[in-house]
C-alpha positions in Angstrom: 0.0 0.0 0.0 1.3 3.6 -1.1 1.8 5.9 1.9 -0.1 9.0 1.6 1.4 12.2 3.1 0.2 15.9 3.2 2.9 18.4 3.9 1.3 21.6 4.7 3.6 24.6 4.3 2.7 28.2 5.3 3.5 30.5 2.5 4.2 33.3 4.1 7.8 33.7 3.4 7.7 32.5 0.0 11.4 32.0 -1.0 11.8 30.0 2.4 9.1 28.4 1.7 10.2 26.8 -1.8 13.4 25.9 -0.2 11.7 24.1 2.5 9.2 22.3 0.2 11.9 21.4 -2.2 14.3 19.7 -0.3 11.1 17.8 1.6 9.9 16.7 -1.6 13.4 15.6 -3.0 14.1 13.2 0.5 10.7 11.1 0.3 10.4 8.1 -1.6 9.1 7.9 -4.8 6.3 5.4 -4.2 4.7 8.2 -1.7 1.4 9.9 -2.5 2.0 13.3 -1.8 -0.2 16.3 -1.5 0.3 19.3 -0.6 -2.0 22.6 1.1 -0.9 26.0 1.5 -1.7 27.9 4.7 -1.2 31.7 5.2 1.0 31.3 8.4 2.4 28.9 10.8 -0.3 29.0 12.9 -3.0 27.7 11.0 -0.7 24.3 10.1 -1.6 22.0 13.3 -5.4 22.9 12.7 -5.0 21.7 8.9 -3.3 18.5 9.8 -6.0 17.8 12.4 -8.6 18.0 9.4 -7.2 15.8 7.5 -5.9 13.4 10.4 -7.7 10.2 9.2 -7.0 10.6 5.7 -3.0 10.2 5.1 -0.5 8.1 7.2 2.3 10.8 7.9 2.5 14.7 7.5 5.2 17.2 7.0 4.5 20.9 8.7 6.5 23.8 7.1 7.1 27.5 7.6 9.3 29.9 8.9 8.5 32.3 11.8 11.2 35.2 12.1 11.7 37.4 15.2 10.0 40.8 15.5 10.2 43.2 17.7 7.4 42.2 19.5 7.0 38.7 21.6 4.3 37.5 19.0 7.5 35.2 17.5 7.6 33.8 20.7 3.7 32.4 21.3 3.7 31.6 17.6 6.7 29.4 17.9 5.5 27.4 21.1 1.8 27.1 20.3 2.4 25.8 16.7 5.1 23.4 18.0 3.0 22.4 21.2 0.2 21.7 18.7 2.5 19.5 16.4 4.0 17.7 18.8 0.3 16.9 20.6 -1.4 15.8 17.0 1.1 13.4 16.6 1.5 11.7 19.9 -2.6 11.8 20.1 -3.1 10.6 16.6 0.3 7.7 16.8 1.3 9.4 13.3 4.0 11.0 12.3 4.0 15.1 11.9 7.6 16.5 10.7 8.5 19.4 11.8 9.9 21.4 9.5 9.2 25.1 10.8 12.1 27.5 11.3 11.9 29.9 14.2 15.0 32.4 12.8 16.1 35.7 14.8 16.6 37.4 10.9 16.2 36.5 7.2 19.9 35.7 7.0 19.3 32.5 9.1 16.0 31.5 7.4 17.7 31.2 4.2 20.9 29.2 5.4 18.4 26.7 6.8 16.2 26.0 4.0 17.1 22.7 3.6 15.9 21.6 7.1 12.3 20.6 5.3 14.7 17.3 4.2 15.1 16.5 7.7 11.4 16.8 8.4 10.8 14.3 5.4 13.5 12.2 6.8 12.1 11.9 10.2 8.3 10.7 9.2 9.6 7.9 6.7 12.1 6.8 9.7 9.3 6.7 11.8 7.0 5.0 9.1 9.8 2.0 8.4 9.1 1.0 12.0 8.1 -2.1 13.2 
């Protein structure tokens, strides 16, 4: 059977965005079915994955959340990573994470490649017994 996956990736920073999607997309096997929903922001990716909970075996989460000067960076990083981390340990499937929290631009773009590692983790996690 062909594991389905839905990476959800919030657009907001487009060119991080690409990178992130890209590098997901080129470290999951070819036999996946993939789909993929864009989201404005960060925030609204745990609530997408819970609609769509029952219908694919693994998801990727990515987006990029860069420091203001407010603490908004702050409450947007922890509730979208609480959220992740309690989908997947409620739902026993595997979410990767693949959302930078960056202090500037310059670090968001040296880390686009992390959506690879988040496409790496669920397909670990899948090839377990």
């Amino acid at each position: 059977m062909k594991k389905k996956i839905l990476i959800v990736i919030a657009d907001y920073y487009k060119d991080i965005s690409i990178g992130l999607l890209k590098s997901a997309q080129n470290n999951l096997p070819k036999n996946f079915r993939v789909r993929i929903i864009k989201v404005p922001g960060v925030f609204e990716i745990p609530v997408t994955i819970s609609k769509n909970l029952k219908r694919y075996h693994a998801f990727i989460a990515l987006g990029c959340v860069i420091k203001g000067q407010t603490p908004h960076f702050d409450f947007i990083s922890q509730a979208s990573t609480d959220a992740i981390m309690n989908l997947s340990i409620n739902s026993k499937k595997p979410i990767g994470n693949g959302i930078l929290t960056c202090l500037n631009m310059k670090q968001a773009k040296a880390r686009k490649k992390k959506g690879a590692e988040a496409a790496n983790a669920i397909v670990s996690i899948l090839s377990q017994k």
